[in-house]
mmCIF file of the N, C-alpha and C atoms, coordinates in Angstrom:
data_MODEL
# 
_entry.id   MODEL 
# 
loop_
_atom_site.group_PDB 
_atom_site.id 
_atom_site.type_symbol 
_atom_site.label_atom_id 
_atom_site.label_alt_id 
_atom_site.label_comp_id 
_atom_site.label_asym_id 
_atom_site.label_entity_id 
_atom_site.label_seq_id 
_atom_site.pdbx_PDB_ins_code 
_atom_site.Cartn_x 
_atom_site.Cartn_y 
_atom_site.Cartn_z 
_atom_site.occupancy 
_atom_site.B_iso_or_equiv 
_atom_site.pdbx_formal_charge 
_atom_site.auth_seq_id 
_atom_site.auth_comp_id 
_atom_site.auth_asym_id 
_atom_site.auth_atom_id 
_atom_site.pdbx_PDB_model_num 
ATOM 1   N N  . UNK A 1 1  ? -114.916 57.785 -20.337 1.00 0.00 ? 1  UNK A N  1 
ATOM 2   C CA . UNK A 1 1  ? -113.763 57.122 -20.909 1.00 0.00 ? 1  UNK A CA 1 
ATOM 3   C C  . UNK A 1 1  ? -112.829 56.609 -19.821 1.00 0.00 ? 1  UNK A C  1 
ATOM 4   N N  . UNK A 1 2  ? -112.551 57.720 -18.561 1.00 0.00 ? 2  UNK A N  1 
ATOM 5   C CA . UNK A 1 2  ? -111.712 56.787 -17.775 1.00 0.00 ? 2  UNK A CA 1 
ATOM 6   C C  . UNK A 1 2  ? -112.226 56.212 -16.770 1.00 0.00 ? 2  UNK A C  1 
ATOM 7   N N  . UNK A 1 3  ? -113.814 55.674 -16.713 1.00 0.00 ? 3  UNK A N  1 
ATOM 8   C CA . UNK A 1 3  ? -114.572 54.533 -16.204 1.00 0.00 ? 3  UNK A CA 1 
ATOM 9   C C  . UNK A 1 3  ? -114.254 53.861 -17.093 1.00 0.00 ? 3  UNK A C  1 
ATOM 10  N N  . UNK A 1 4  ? -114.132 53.264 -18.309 1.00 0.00 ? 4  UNK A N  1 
ATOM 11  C CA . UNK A 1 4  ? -114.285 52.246 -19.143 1.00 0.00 ? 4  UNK A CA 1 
ATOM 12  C C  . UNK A 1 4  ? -112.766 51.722 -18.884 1.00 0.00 ? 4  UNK A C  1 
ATOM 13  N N  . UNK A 1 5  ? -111.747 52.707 -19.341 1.00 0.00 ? 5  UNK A N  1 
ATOM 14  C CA . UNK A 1 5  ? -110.366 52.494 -18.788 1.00 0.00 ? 5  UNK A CA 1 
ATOM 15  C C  . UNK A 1 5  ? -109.866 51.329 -17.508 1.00 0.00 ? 5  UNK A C  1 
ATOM 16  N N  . UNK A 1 6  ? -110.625 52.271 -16.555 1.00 0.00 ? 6  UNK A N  1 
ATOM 17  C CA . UNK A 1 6  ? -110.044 51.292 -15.531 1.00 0.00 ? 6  UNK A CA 1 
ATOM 18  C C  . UNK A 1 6  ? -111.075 50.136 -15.082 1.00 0.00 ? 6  UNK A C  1 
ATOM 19  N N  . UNK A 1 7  ? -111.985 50.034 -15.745 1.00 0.00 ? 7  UNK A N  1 
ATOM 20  C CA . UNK A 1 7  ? -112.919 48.488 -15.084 1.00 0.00 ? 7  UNK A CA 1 
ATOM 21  C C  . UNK A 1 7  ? -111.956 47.720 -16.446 1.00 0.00 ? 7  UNK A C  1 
ATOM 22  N N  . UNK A 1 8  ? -111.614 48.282 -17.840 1.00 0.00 ? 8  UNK A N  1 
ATOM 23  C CA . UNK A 1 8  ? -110.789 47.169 -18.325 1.00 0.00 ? 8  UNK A CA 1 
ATOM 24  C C  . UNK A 1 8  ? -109.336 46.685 -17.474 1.00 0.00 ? 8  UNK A C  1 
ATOM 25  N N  . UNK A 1 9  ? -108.632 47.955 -16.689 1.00 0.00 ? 9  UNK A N  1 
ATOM 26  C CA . UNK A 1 9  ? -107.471 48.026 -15.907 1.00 0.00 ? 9  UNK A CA 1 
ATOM 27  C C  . UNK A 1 9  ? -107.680 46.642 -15.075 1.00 0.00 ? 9  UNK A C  1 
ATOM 28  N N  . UNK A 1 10 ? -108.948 46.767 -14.343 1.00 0.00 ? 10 UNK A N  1 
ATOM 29  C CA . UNK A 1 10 ? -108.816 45.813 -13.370 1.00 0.00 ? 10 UNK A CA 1 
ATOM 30  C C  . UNK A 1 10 ? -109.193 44.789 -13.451 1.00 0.00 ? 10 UNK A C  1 
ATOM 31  N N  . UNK A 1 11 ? -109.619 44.782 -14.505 1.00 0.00 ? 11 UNK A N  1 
ATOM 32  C CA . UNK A 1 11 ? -110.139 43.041 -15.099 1.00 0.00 ? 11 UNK A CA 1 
ATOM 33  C C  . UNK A 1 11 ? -108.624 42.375 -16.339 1.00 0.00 ? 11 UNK A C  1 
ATOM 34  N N  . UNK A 1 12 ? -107.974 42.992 -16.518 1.00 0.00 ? 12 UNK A N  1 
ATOM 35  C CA . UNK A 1 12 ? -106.702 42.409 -16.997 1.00 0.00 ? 12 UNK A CA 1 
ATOM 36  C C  . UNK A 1 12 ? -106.011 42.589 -15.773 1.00 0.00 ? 12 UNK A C  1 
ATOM 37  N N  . UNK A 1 13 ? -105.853 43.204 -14.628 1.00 0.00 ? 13 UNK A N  1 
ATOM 38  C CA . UNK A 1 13 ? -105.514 42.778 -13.255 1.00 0.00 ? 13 UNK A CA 1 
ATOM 39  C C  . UNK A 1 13 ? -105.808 41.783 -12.874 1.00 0.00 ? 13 UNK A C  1 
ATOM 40  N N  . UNK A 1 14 ? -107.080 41.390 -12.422 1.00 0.00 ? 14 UNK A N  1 
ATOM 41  C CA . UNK A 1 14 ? -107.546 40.245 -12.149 1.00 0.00 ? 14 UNK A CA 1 
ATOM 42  C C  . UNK A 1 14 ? -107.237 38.995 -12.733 1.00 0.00 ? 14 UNK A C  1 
ATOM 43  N N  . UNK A 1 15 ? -107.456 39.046 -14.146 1.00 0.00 ? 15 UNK A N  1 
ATOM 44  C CA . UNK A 1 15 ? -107.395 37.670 -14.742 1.00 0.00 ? 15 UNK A CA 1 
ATOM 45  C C  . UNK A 1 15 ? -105.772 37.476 -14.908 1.00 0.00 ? 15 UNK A C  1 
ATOM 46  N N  . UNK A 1 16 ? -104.779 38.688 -14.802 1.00 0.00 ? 16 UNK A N  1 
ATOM 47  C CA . UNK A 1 16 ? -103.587 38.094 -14.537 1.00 0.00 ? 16 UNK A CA 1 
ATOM 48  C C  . UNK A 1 16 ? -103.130 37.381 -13.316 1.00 0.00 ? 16 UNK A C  1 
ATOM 49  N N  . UNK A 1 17 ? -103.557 37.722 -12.401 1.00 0.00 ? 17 UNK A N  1 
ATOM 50  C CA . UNK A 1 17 ? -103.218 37.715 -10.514 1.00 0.00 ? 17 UNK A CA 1 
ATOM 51  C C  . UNK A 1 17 ? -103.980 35.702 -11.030 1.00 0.00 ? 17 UNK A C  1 
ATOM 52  N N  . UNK A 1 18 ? -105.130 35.940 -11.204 1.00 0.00 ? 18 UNK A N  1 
ATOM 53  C CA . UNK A 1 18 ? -105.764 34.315 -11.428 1.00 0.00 ? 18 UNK A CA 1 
ATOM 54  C C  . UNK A 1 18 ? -104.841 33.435 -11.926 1.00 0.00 ? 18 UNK A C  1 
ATOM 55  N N  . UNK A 1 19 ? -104.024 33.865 -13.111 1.00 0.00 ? 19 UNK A N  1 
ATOM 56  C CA . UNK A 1 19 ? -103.399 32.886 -13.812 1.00 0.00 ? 19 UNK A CA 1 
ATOM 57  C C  . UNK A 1 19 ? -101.833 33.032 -13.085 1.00 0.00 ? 19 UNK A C  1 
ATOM 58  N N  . UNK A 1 20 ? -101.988 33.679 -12.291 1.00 0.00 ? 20 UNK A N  1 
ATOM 59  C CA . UNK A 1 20 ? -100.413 33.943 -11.504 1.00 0.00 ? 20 UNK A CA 1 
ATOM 60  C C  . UNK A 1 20 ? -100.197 32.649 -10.694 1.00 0.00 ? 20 UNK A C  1 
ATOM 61  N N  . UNK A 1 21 ? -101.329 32.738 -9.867  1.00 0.00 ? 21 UNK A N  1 
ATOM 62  C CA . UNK A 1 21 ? -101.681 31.665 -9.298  1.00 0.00 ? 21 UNK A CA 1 
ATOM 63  C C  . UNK A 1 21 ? -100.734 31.825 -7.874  1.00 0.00 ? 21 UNK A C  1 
ATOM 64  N N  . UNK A 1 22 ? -99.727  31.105 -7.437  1.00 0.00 ? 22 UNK A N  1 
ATOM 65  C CA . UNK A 1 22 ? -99.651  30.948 -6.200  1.00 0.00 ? 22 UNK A CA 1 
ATOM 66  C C  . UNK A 1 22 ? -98.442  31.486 -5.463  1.00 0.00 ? 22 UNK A C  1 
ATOM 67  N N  . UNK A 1 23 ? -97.957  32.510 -5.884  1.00 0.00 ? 23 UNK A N  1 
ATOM 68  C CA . UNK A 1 23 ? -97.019  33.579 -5.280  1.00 0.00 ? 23 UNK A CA 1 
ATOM 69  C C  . UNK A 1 23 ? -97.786  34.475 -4.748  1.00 0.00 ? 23 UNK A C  1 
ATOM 70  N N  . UNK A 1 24 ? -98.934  34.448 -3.758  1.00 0.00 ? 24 UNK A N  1 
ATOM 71  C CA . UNK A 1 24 ? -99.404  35.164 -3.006  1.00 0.00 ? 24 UNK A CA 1 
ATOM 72  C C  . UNK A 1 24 ? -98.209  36.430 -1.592  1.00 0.00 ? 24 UNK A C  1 
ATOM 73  N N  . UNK A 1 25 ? -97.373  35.546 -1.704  1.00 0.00 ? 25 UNK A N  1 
ATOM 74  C CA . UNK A 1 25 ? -96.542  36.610 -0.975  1.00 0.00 ? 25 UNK A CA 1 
ATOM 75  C C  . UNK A 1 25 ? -96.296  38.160 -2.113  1.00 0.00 ? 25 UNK A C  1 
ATOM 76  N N  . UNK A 1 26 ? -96.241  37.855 -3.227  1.00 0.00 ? 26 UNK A N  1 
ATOM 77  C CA . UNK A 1 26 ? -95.692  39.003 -4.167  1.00 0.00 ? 26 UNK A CA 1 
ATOM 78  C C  . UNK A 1 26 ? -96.680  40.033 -4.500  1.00 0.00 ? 26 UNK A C  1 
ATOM 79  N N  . UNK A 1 27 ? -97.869  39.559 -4.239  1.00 0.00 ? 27 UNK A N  1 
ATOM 80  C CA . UNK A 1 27 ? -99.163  40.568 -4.137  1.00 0.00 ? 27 UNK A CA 1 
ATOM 81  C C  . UNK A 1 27 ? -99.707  41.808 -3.142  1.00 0.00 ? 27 UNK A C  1 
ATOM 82  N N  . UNK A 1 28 ? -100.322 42.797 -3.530  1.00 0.00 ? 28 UNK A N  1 
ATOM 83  C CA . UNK A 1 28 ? -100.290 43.801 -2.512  1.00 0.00 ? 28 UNK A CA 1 
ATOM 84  C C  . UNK A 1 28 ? -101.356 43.449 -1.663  1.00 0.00 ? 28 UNK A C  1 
ATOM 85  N N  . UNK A 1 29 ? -101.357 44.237 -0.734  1.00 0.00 ? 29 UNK A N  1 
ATOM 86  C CA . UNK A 1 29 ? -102.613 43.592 0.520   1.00 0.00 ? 29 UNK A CA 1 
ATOM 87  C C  . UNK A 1 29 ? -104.210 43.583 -0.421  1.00 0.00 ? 29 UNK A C  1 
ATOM 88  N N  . UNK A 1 30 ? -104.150 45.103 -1.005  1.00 0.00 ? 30 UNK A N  1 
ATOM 89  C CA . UNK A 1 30 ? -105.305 44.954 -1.527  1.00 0.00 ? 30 UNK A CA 1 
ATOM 90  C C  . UNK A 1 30 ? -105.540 44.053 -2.445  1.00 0.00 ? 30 UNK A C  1 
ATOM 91  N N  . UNK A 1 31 ? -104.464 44.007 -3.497  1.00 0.00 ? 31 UNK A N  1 
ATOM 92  C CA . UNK A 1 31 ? -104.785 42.761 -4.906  1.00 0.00 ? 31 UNK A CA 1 
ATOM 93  C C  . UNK A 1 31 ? -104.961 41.231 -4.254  1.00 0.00 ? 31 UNK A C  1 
ATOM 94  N N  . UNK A 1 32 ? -104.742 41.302 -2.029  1.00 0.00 ? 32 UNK A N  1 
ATOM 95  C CA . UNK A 1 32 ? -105.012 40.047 -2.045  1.00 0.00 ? 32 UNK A CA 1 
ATOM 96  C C  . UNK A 1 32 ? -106.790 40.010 -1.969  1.00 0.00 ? 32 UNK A C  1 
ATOM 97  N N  . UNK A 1 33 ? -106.913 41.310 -1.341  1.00 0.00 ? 33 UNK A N  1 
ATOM 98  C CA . UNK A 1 33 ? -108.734 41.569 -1.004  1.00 0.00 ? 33 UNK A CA 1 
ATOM 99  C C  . UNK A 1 33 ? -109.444 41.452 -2.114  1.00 0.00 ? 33 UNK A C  1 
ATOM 100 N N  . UNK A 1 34 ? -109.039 41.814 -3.067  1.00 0.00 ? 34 UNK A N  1 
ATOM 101 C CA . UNK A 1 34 ? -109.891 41.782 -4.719  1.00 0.00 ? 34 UNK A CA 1 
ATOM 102 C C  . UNK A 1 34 ? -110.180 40.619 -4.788  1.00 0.00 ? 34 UNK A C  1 
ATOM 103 N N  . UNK A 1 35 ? -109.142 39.477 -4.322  1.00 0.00 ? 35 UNK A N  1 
ATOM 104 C CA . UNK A 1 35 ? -109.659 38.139 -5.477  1.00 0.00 ? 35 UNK A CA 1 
ATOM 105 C C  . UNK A 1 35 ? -109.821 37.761 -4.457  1.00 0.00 ? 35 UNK A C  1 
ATOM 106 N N  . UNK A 1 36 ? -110.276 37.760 -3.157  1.00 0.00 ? 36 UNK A N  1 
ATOM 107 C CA . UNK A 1 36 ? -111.075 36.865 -2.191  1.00 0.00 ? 36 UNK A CA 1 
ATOM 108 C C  . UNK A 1 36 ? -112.270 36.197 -2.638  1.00 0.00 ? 36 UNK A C  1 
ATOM 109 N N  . UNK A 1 37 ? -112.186 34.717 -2.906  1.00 0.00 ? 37 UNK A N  1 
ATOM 110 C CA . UNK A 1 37 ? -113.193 33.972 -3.551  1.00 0.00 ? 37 UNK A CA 1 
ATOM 111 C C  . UNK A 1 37 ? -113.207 33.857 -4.952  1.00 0.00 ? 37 UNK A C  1 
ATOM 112 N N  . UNK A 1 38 ? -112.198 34.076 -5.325  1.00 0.00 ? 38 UNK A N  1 
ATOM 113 C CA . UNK A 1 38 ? -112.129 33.856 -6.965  1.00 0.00 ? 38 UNK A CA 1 
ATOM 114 C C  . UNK A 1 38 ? -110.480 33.309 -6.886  1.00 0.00 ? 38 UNK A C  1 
ATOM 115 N N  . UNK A 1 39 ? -109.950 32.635 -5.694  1.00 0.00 ? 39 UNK A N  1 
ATOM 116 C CA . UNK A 1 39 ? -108.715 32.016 -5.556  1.00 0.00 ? 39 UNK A CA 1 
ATOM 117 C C  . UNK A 1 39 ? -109.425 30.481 -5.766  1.00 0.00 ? 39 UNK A C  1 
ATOM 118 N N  . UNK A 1 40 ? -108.444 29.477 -6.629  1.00 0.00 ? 40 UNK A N  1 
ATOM 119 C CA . UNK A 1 40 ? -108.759 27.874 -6.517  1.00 0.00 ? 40 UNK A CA 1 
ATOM 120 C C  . UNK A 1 40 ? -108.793 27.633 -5.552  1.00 0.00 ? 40 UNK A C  1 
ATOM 121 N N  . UNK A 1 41 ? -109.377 25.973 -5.466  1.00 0.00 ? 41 UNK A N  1 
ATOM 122 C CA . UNK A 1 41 ? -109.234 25.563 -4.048  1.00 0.00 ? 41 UNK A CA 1 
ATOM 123 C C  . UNK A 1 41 ? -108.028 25.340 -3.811  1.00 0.00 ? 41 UNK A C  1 
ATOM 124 N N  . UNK A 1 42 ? -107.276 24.437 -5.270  1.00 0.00 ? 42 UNK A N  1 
ATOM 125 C CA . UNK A 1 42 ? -106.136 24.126 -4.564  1.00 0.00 ? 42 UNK A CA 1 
ATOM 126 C C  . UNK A 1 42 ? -104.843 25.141 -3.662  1.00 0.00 ? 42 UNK A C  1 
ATOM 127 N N  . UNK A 1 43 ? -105.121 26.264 -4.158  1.00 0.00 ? 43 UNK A N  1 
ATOM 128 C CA . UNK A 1 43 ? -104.190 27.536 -3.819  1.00 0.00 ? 43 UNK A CA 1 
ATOM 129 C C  . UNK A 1 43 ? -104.815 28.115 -2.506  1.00 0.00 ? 43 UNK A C  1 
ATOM 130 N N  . UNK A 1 44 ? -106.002 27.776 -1.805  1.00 0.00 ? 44 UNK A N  1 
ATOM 131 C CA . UNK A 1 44 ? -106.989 28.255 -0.693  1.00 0.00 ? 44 UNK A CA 1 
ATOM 132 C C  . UNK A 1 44 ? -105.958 28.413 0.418   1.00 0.00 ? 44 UNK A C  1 
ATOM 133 N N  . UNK A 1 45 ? -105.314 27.516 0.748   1.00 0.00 ? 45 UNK A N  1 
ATOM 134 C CA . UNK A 1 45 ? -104.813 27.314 1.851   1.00 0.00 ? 45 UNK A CA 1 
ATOM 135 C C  . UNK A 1 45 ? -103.486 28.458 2.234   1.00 0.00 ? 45 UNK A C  1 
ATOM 136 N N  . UNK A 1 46 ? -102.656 28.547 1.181   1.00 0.00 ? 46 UNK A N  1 
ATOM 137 C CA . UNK A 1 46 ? -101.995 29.158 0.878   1.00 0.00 ? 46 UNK A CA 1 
ATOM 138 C C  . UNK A 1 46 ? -102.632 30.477 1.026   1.00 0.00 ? 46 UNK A C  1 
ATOM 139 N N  . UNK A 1 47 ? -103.329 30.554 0.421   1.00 0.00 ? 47 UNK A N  1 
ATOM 140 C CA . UNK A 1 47 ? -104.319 32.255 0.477   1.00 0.00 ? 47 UNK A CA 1 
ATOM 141 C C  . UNK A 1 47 ? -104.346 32.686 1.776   1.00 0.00 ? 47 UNK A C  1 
ATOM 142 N N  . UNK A 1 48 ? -105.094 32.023 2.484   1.00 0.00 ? 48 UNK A N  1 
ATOM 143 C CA . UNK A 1 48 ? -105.629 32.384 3.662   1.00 0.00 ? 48 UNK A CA 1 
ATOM 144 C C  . UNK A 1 48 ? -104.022 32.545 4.219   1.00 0.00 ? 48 UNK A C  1 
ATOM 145 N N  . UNK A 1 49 ? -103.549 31.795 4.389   1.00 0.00 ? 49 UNK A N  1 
ATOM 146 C CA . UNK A 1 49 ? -102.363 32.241 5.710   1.00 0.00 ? 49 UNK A CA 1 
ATOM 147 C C  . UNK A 1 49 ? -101.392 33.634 5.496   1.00 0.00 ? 49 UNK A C  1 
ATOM 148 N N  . UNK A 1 50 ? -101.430 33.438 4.009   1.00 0.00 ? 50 UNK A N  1 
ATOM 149 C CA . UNK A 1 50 ? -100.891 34.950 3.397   1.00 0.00 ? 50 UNK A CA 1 
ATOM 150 C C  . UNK A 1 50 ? -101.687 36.395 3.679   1.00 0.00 ? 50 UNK A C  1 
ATOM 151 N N  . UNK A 1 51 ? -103.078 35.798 3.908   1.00 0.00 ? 51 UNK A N  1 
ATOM 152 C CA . UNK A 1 51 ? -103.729 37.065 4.160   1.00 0.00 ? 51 UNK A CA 1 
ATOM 153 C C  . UNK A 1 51 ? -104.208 37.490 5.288   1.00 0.00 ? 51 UNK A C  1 
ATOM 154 N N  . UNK A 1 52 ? -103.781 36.204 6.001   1.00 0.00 ? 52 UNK A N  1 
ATOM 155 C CA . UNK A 1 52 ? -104.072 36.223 7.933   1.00 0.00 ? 52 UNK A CA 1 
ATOM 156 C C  . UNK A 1 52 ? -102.651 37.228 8.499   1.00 0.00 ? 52 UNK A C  1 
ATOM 157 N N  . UNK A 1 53 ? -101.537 36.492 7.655   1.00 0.00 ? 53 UNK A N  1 
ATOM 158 C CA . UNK A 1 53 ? -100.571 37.059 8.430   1.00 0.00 ? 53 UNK A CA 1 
ATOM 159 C C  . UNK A 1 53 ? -100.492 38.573 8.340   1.00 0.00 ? 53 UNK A C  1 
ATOM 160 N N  . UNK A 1 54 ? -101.261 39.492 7.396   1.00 0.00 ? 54 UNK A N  1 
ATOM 161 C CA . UNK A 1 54 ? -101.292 40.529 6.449   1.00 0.00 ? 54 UNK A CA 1 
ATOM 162 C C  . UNK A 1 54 ? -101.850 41.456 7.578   1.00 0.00 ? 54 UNK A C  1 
ATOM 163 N N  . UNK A 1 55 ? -102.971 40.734 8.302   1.00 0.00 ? 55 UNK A N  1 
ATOM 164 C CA . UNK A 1 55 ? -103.987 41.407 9.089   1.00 0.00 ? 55 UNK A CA 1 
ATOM 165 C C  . UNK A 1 55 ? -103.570 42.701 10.087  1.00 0.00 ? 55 UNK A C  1 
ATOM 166 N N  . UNK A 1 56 ? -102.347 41.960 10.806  1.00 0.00 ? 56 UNK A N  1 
ATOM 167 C CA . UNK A 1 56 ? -102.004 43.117 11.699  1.00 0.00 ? 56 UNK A CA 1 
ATOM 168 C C  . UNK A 1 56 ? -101.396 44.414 10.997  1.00 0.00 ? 56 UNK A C  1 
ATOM 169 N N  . UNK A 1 57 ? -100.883 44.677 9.883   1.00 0.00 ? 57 UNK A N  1 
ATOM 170 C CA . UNK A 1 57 ? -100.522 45.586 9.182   1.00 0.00 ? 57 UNK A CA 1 
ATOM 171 C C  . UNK A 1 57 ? -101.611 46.282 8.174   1.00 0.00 ? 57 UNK A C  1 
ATOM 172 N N  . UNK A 1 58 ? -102.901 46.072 8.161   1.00 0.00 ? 58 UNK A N  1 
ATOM 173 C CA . UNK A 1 58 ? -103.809 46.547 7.569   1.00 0.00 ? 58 UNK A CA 1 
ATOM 174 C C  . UNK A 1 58 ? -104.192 48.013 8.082   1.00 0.00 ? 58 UNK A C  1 
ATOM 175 N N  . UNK A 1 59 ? -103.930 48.397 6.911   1.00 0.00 ? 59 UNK A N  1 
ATOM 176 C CA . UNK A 1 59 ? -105.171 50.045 7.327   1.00 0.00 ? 59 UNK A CA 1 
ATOM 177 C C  . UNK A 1 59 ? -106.596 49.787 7.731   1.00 0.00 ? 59 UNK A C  1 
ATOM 178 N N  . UNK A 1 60 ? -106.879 50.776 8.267   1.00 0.00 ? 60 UNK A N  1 
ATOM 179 C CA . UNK A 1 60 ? -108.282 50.566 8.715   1.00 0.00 ? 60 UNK A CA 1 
ATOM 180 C C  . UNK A 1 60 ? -109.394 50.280 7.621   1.00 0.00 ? 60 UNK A C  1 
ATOM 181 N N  . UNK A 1 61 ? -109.232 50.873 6.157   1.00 0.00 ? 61 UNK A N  1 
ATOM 182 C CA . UNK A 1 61 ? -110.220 50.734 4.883   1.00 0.00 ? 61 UNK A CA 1 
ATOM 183 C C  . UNK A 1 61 ? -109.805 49.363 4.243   1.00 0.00 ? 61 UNK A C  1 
ATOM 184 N N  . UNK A 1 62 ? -108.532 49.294 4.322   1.00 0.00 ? 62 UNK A N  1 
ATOM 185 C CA . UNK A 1 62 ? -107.720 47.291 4.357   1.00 0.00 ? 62 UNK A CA 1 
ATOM 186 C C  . UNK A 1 62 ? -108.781 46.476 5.015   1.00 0.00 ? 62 UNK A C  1 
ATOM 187 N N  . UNK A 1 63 ? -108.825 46.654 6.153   1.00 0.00 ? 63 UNK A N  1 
ATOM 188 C CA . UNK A 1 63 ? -109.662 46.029 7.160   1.00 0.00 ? 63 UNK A CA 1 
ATOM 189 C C  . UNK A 1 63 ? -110.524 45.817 7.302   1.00 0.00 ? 63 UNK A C  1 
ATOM 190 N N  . UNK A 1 64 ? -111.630 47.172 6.650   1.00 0.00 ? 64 UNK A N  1 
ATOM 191 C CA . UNK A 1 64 ? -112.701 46.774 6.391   1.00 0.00 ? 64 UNK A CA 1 
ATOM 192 C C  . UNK A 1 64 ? -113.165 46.033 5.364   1.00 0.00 ? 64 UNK A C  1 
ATOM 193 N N  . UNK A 1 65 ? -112.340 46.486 3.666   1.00 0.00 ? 65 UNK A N  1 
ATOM 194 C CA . UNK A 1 65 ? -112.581 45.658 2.846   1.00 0.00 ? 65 UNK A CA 1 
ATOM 195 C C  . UNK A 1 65 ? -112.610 43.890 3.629   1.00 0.00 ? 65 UNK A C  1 
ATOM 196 N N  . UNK A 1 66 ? -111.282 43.616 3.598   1.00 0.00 ? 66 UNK A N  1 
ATOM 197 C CA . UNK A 1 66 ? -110.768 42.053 4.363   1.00 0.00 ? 66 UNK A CA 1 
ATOM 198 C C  . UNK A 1 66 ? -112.380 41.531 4.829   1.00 0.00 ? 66 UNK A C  1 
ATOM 199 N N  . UNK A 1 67 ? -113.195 42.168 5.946   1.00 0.00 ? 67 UNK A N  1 
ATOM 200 C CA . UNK A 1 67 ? -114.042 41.909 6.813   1.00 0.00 ? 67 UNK A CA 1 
ATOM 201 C C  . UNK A 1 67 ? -115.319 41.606 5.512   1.00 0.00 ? 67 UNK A C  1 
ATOM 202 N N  . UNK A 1 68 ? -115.473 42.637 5.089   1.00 0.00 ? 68 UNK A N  1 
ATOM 203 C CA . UNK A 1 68 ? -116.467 42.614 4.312   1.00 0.00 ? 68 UNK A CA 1 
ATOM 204 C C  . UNK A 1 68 ? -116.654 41.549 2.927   1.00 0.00 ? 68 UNK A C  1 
ATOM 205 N N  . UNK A 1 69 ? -115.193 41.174 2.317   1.00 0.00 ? 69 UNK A N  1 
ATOM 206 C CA . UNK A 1 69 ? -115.037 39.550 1.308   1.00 0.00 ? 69 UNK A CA 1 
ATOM 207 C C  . UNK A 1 69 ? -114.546 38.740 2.756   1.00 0.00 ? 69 UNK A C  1 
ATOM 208 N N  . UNK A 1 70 ? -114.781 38.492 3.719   1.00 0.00 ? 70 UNK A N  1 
ATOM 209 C CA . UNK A 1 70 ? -114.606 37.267 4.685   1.00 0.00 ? 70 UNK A CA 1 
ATOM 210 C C  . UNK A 1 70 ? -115.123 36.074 3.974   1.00 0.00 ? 70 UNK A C  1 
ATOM 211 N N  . UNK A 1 71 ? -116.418 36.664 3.585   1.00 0.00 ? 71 UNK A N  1 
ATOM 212 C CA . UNK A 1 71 ? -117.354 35.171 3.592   1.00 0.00 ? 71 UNK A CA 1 
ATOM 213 C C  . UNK A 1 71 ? -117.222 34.515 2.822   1.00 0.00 ? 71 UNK A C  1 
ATOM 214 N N  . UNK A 1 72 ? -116.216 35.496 1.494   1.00 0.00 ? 72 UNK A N  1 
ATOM 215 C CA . UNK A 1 72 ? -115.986 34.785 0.170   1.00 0.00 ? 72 UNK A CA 1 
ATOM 216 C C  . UNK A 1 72 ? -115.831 33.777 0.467   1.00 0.00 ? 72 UNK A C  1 
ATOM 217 N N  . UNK A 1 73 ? -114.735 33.483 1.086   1.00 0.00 ? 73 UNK A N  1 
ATOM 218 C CA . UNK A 1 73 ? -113.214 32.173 1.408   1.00 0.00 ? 73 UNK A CA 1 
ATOM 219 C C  . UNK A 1 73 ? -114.009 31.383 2.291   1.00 0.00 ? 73 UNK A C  1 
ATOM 220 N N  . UNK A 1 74 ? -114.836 31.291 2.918   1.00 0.00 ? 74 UNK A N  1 
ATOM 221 C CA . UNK A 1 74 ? -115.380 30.079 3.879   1.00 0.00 ? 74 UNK A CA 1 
ATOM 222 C C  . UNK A 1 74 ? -116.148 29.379 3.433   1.00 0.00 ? 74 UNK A C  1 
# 
């Protein structure tokens, strides 16, 4: 039950953050790692610099996620 819970949690996460759209500053580091590659194009640009500048303040498991959706965004 609280597997079912939270994959619904994070998929009404998700599809809100999508339709949020482009206040990427107001997002947490991780809710920016989740939607790596499921950001529009038009909002891309924006993405990336929000999540470049993010980098030096990343935890190390931050960091790895980040590394590991890289390829989303290219």
């Amino acid at each position: 039950m609280l597997k079912i819970f939270s994959i619904l949690f994070s998929s009404l996460l998700l599809i809100s953050i999508l339709y949020a759209g482009e206040n990427f500053s107001e997002m947490s580091t991780q809710e920016l790692i989740s939607i790596m590659g499921y950001v529009k194009k038009d909002n891309l640009e924006k993405f990336k610099k929000e999540l470049e500048s993010r980098v030096v303040n990343m935890s190390e498991a931050e960091k790895k996620a980040y590394k590991k959706n890289l390829q989303k965004i290219k």
